[in-house]
N, CA, C and O atoms as a Maestro MAE file, in Angstrom:
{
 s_m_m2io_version
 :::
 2.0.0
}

f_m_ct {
 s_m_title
 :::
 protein
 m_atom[284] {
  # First column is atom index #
  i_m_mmod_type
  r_m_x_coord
  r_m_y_coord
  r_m_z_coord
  i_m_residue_number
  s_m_chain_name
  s_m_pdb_residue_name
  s_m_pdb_atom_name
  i_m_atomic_number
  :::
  1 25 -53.021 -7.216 3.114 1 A "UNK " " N  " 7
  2 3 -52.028 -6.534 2.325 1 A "UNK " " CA " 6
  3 2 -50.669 -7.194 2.587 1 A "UNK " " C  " 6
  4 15 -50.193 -7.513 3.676 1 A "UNK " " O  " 8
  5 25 -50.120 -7.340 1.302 2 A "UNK " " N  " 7
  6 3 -48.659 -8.120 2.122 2 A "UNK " " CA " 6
  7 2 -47.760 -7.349 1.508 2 A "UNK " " C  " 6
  8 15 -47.986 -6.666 0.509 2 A "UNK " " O  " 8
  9 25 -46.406 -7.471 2.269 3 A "UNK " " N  " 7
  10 3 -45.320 -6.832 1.857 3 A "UNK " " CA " 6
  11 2 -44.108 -7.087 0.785 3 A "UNK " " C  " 6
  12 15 -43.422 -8.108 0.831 3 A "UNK " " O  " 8
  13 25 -43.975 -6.369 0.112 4 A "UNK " " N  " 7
  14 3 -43.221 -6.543 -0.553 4 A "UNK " " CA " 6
  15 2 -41.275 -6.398 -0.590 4 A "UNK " " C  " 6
  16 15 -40.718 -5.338 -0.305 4 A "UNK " " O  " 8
  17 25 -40.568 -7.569 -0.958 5 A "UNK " " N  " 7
  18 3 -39.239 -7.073 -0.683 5 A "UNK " " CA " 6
  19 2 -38.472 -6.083 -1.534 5 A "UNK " " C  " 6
  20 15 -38.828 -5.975 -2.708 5 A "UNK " " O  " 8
  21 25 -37.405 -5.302 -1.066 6 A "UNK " " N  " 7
  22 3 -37.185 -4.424 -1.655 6 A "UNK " " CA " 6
  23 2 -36.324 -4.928 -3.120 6 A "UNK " " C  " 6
  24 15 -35.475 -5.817 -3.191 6 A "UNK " " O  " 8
  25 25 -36.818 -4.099 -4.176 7 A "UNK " " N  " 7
  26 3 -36.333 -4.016 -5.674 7 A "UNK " " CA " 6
  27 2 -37.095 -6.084 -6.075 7 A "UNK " " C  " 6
  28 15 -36.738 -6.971 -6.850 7 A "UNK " " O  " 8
  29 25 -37.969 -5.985 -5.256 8 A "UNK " " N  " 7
  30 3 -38.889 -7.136 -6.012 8 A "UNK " " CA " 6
  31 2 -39.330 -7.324 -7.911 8 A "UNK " " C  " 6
  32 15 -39.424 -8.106 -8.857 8 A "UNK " " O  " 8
  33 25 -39.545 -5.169 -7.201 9 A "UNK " " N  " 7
  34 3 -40.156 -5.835 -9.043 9 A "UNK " " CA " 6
  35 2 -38.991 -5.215 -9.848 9 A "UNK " " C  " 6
  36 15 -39.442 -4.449 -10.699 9 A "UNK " " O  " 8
  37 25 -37.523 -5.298 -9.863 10 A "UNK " " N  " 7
  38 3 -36.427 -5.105 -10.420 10 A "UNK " " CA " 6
  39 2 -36.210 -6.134 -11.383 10 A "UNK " " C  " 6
  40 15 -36.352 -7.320 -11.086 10 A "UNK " " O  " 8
  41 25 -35.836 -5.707 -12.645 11 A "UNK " " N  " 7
  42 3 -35.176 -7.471 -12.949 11 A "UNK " " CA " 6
  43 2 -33.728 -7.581 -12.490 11 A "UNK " " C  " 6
  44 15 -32.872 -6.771 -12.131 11 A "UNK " " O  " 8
  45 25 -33.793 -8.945 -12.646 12 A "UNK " " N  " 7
  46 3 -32.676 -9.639 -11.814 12 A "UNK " " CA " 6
  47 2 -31.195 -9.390 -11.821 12 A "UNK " " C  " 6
  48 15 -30.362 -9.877 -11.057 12 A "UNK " " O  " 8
  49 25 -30.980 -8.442 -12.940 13 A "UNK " " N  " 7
  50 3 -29.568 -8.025 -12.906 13 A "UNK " " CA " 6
  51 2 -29.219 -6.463 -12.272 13 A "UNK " " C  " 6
  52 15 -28.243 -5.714 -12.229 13 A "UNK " " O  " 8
  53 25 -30.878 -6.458 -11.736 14 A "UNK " " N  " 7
  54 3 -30.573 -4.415 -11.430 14 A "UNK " " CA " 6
  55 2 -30.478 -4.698 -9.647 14 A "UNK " " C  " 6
  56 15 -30.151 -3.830 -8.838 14 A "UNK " " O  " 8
  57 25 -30.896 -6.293 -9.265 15 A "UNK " " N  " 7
  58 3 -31.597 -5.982 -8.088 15 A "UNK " " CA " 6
  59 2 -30.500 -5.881 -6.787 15 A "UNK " " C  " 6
  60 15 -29.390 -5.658 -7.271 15 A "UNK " " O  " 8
  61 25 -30.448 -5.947 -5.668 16 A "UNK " " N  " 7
  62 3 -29.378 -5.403 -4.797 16 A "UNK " " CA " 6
  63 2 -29.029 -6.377 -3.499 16 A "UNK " " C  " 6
  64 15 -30.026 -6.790 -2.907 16 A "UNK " " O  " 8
  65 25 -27.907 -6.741 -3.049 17 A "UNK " " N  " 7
  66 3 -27.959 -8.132 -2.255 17 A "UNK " " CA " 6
  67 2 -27.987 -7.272 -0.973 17 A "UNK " " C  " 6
  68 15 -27.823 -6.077 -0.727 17 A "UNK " " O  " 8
  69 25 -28.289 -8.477 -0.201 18 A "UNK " " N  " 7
  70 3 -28.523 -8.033 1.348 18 A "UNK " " CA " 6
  71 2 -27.786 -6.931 1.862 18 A "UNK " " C  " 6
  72 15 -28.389 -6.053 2.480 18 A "UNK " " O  " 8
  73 25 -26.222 -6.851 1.637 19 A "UNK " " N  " 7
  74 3 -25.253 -5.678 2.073 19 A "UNK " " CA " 6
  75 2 -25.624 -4.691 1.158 19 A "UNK " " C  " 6
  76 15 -24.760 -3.815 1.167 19 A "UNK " " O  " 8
  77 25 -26.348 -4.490 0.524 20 A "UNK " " N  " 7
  78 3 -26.688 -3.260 -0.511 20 A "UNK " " CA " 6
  79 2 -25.778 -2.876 -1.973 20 A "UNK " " C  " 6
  80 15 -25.754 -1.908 -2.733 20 A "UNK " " O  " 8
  81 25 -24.998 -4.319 -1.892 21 A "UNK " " N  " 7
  82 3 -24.089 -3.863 -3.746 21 A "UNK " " CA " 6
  83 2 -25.468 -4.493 -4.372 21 A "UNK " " C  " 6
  84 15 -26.470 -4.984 -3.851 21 A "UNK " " O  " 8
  85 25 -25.064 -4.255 -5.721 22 A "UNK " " N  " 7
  86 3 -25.924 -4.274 -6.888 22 A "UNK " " CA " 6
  87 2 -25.428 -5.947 -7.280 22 A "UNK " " C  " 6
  88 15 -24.365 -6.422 -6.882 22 A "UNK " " O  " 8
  89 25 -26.206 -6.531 -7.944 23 A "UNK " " N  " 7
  90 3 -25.923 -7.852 -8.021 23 A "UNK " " CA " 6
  91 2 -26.301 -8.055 -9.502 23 A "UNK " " C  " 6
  92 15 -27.425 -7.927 -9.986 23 A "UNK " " O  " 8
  93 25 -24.744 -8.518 -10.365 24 A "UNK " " N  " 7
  94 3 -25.483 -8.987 -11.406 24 A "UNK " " CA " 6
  95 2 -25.411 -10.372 -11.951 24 A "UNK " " C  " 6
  96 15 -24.486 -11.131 -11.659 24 A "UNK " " O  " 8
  97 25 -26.363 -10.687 -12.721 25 A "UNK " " N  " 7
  98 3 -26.999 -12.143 -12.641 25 A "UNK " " CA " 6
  99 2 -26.301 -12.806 -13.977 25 A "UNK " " C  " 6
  100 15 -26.223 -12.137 -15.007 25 A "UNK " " O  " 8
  101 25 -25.808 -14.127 -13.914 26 A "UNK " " N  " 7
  102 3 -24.539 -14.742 -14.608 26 A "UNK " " CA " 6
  103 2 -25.141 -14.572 -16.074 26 A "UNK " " C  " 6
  104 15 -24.347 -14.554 -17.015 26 A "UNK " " O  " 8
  105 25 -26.948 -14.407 -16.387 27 A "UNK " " N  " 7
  106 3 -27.058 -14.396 -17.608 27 A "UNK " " CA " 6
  107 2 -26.945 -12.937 -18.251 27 A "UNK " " C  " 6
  108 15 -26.939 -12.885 -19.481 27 A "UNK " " O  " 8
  109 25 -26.835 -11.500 -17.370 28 A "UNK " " N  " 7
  110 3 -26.388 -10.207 -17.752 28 A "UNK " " CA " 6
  111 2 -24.809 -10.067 -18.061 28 A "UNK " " C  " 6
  112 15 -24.126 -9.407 -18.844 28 A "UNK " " O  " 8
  113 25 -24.602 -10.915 -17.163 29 A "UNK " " N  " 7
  114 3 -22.566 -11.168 -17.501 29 A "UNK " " CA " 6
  115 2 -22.478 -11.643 -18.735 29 A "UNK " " C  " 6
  116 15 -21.705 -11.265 -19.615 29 A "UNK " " O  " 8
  117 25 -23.310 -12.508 -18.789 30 A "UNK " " N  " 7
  118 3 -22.513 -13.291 -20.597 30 A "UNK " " CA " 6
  119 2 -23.100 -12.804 -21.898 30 A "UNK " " C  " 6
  120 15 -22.722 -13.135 -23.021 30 A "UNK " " O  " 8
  121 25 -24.319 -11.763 -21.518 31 A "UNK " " N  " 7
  122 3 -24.598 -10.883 -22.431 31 A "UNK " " CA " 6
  123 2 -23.806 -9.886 -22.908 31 A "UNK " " C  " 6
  124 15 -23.740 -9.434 -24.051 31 A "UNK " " O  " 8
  125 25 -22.999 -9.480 -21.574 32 A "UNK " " N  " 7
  126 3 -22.317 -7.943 -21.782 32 A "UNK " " CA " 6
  127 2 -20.878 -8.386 -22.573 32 A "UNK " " C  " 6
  128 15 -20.101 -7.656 -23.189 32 A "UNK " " O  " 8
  129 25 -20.806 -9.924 -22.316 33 A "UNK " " N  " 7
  130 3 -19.050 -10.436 -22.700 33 A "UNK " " CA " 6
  131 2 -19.539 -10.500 -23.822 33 A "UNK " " C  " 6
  132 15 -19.009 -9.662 -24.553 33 A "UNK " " O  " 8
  133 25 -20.928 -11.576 -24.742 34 A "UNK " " N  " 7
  134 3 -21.129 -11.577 -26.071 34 A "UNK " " CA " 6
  135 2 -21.415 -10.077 -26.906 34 A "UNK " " C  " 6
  136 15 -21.519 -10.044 -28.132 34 A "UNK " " O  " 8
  137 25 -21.489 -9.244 -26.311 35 A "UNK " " N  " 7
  138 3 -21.613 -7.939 -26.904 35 A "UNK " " CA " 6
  139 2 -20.507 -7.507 -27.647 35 A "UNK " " C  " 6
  140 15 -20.482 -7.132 -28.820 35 A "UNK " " O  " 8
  141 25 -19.427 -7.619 -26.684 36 A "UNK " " N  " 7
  142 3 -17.688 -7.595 -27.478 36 A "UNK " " CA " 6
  143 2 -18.120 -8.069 -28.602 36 A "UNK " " C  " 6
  144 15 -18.511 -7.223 -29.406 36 A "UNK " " O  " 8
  145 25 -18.189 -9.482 -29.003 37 A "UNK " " N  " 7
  146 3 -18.204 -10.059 -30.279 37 A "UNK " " CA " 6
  147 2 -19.380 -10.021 -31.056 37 A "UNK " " C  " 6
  148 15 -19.446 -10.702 -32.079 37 A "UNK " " O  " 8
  149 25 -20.466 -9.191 -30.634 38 A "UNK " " N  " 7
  150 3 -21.672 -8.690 -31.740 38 A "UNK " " CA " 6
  151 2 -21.981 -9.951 -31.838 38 A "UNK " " C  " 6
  152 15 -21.933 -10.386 -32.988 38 A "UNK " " O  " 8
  153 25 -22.476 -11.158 -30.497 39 A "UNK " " N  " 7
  154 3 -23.226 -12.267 -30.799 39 A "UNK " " CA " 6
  155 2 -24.750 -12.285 -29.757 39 A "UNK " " C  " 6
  156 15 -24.743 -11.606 -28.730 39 A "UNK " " O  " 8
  157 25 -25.394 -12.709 -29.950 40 A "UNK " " N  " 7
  158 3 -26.532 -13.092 -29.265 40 A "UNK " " CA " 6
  159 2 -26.520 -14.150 -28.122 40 A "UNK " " C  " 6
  160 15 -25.427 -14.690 -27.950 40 A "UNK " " O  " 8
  161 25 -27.214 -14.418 -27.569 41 A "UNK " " N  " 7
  162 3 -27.094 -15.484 -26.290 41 A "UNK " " CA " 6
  163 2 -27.497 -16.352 -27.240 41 A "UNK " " C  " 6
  164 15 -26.733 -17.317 -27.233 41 A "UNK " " O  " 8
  165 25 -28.514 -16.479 -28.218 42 A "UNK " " N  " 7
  166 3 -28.176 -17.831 -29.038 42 A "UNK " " CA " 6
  167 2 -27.124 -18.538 -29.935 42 A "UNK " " C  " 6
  168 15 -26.841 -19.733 -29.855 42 A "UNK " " O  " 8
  169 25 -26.509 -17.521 -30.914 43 A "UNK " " N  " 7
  170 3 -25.541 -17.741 -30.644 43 A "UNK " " CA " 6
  171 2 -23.972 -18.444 -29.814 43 A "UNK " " C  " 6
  172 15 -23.088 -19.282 -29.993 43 A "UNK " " O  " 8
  173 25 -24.378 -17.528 -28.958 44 A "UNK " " N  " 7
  174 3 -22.993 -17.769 -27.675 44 A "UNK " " CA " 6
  175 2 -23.194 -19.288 -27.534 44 A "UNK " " C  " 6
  176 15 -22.260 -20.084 -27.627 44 A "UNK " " O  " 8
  177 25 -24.719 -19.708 -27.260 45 A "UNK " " N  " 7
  178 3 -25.106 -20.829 -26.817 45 A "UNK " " CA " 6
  179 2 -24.576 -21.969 -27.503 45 A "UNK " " C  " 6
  180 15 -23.965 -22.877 -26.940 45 A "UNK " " O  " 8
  181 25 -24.922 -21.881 -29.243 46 A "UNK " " N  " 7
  182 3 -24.325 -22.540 -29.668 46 A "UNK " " CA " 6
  183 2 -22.812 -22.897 -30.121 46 A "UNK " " C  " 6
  184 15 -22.412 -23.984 -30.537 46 A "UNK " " O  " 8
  185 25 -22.001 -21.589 -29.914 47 A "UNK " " N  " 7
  186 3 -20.356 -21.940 -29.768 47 A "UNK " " CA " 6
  187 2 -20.196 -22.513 -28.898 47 A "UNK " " C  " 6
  188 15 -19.245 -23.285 -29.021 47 A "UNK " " O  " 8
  189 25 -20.965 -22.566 -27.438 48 A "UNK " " N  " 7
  190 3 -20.540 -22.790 -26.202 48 A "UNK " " CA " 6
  191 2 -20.564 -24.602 -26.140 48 A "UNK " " C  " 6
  192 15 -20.143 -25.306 -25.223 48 A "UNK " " O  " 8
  193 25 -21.145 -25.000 -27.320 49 A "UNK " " N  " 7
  194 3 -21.841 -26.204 -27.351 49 A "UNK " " CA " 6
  195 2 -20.677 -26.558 -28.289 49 A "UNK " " C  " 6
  196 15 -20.734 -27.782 -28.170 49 A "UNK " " O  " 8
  197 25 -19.711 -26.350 -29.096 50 A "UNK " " N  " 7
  198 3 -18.615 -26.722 -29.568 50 A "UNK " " CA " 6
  199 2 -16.899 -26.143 -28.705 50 A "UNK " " C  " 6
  200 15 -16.369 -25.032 -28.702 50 A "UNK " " O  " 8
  201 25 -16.426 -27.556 -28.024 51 A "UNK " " N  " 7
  202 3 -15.341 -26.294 -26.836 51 A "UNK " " CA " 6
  203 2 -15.206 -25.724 -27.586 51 A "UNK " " C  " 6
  204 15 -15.786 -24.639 -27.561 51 A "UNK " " O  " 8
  205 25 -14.006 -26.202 -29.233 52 A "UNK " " N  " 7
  206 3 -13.215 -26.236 -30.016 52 A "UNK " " CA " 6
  207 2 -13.609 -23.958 -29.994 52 A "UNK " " C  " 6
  208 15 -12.936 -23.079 -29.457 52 A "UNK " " O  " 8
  209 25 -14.740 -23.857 -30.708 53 A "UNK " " N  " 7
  210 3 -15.230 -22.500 -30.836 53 A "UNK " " CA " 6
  211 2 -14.944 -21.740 -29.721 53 A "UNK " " C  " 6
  212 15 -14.139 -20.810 -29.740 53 A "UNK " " O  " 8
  213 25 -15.798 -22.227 -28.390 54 A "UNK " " N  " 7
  214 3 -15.688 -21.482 -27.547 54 A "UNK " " CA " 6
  215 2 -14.552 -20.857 -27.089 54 A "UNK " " C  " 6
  216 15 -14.362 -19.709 -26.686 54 A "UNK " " O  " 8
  217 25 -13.446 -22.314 -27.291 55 A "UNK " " N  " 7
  218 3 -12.148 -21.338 -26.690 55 A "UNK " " CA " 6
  219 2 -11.349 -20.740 -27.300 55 A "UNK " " C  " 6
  220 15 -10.371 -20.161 -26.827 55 A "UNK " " O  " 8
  221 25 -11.772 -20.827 -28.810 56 A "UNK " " N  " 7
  222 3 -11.378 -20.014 -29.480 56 A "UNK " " CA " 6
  223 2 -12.150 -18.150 -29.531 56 A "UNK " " C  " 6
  224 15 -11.511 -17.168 -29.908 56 A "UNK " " O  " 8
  225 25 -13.104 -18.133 -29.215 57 A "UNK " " N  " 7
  226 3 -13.966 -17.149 -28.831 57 A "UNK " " CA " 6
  227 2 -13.147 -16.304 -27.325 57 A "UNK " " C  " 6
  228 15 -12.865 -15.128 -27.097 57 A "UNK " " O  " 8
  229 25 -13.007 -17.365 -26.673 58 A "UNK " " N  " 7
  230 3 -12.062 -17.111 -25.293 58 A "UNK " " CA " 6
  231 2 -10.861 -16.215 -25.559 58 A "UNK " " C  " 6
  232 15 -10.677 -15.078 -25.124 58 A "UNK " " O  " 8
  233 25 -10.156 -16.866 -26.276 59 A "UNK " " N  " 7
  234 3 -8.919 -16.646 -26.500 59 A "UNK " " CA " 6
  235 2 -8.797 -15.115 -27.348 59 A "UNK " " C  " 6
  236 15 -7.852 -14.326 -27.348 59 A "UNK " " O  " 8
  237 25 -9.711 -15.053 -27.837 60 A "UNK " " N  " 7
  238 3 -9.508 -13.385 -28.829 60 A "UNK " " CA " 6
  239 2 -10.768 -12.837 -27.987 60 A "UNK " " C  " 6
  240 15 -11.146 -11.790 -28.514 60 A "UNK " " O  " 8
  241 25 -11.162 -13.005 -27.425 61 A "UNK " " N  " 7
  242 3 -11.788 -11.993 -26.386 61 A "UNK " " CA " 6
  243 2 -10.283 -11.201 -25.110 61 A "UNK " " C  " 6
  244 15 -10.093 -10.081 -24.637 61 A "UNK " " O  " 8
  245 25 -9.705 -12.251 -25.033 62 A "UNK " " N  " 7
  246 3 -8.728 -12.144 -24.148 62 A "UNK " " CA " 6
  247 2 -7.459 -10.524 -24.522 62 A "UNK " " C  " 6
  248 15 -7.041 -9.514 -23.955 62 A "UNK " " O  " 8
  249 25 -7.326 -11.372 -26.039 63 A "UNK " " N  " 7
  250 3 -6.376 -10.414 -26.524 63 A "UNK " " CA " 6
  251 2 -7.060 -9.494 -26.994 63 A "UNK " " C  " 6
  252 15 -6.204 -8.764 -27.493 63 A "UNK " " O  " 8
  253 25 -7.961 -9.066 -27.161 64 A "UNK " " N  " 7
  254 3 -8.594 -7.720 -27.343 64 A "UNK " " CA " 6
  255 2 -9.110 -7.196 -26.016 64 A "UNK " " C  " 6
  256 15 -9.622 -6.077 -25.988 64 A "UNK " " O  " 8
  257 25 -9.012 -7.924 -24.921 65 A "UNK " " N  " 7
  258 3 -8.756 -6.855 -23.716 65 A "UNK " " CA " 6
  259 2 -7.200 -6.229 -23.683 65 A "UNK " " C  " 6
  260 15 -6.906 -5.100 -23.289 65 A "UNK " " O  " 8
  261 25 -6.216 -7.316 -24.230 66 A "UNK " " N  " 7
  262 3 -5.085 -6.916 -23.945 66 A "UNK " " CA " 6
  263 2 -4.246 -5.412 -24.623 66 A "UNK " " C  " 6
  264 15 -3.421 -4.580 -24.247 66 A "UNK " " O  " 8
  265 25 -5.190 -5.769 -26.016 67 A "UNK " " N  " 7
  266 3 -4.951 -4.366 -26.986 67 A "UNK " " CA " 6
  267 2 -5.665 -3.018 -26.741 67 A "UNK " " C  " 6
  268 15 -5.293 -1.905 -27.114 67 A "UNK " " O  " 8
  269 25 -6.832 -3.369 -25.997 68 A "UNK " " N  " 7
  270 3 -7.610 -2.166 -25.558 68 A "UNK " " CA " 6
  271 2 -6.687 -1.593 -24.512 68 A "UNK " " C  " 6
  272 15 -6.420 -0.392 -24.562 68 A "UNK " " O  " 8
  273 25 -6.003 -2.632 -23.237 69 A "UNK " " N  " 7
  274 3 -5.848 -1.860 -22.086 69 A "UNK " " CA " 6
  275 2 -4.503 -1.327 -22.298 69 A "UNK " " C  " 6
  276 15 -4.052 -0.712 -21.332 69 A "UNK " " O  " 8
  277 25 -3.500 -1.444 -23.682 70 A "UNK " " N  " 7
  278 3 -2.605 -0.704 -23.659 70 A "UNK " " CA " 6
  279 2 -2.686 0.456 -24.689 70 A "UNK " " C  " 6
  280 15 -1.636 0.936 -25.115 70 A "UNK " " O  " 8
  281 25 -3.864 0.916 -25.098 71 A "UNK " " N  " 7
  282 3 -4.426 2.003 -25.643 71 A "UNK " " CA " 6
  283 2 -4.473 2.937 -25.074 71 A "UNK " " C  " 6
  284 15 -4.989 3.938 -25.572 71 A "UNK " " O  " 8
  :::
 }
 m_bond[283] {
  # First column is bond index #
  i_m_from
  i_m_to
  i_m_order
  :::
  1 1 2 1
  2 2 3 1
  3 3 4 2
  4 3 5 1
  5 5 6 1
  6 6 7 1
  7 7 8 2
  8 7 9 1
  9 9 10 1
  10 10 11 1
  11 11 12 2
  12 11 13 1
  13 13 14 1
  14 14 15 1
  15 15 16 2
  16 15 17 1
  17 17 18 1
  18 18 19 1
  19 19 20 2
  20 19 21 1
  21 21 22 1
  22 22 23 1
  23 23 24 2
  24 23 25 1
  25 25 26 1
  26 26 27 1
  27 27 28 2
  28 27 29 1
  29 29 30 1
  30 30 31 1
  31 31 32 2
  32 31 33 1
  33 33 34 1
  34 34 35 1
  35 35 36 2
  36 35 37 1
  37 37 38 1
  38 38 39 1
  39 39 40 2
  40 39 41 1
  41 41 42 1
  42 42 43 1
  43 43 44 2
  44 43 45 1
  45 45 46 1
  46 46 47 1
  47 47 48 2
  48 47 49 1
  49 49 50 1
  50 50 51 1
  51 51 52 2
  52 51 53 1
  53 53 54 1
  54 54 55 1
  55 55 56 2
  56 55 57 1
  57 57 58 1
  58 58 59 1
  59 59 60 2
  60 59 61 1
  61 61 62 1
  62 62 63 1
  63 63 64 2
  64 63 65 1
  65 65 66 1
  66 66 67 1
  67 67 68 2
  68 67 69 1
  69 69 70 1
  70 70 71 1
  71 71 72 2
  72 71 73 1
  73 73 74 1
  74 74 75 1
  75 75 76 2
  76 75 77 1
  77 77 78 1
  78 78 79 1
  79 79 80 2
  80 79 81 1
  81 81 82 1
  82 82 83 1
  83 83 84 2
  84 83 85 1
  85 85 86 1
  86 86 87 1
  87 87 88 2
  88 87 89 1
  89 89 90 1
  90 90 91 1
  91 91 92 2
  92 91 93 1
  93 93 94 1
  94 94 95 1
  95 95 96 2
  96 95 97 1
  97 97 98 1
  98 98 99 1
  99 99 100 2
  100 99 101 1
  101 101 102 1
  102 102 103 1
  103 103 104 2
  104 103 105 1
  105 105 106 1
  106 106 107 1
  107 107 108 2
  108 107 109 1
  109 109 110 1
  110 110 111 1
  111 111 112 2
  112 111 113 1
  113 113 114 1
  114 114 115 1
  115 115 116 2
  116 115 117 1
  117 117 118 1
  118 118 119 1
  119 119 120 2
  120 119 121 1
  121 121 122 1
  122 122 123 1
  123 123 124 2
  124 123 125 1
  125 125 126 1
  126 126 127 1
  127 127 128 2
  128 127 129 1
  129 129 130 1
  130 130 131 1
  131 131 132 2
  132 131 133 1
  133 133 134 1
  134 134 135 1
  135 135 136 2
  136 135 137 1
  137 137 138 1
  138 138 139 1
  139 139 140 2
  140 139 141 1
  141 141 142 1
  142 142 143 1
  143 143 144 2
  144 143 145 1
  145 145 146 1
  146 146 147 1
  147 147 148 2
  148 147 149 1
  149 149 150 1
  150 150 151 1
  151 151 152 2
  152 151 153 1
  153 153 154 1
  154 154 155 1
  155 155 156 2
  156 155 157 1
  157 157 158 1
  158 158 159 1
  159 159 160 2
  160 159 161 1
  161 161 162 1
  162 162 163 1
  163 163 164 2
  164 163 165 1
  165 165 166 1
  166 166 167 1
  167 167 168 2
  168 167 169 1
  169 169 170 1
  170 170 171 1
  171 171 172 2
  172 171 173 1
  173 173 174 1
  174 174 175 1
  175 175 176 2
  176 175 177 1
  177 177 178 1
  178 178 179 1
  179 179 180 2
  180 179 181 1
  181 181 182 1
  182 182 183 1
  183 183 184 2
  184 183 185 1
  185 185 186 1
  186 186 187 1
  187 187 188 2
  188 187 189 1
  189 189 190 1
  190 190 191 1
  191 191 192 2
  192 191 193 1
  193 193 194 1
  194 194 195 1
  195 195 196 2
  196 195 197 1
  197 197 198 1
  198 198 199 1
  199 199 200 2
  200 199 201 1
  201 201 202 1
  202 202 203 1
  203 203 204 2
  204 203 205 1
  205 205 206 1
  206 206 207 1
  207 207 208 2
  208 207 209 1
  209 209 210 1
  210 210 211 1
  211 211 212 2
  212 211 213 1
  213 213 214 1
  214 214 215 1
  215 215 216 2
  216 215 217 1
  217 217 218 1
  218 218 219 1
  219 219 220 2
  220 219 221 1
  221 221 222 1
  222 222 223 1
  223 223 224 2
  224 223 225 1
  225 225 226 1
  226 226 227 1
  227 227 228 2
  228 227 229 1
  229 229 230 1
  230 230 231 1
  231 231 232 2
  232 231 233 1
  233 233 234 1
  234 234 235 1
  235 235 236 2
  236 235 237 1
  237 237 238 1
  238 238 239 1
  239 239 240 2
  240 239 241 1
  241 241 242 1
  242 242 243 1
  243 243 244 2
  244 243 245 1
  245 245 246 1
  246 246 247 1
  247 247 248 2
  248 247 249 1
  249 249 250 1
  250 250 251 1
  251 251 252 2
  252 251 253 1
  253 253 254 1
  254 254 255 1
  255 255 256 2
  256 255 257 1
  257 257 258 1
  258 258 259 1
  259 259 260 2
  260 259 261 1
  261 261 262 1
  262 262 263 1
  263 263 264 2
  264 263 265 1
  265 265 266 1
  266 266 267 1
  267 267 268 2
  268 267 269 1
  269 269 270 1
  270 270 271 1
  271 271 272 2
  272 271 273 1
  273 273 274 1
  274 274 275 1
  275 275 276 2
  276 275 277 1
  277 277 278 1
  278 278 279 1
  279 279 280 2
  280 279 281 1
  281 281 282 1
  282 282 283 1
  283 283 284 2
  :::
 }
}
């Protein structure tokens, strides 16, 4: 019988690091940022593959934190 580590069968953005925070995984991060803009990771993928887009994607992600946080 062998042992199992804890939150093994977690997926990878639920699971918990050695000091016990919750750990989330760089591909749950860029899901939750493409969500703002109602895009897909395929998507994202392919702006990410033109800077020109991406940092334009950057840049009004930015200012719509800025308009939210003085709401």
């Amino acid at each position: 019988m062998s042992q199992t580590m804890p939150g093994e069968f977690l997926p990878q953005f639920l699971r918990v690091t050695g000091k016990g925070y919750p750990h989330t995984s760089w591909l749950a991060t860029m899901k939750n940022d493409l969500s703002y803009h109602n895009l897909s990771v395929e998507h994202g993928t392919e702006l990410a593959l033109d800077r020109l887009l991406w940092r334009l994607l950057a840049a009004s992600g930015a200012i719509l934190q800025m308009v939210q946080a003085k709401q």
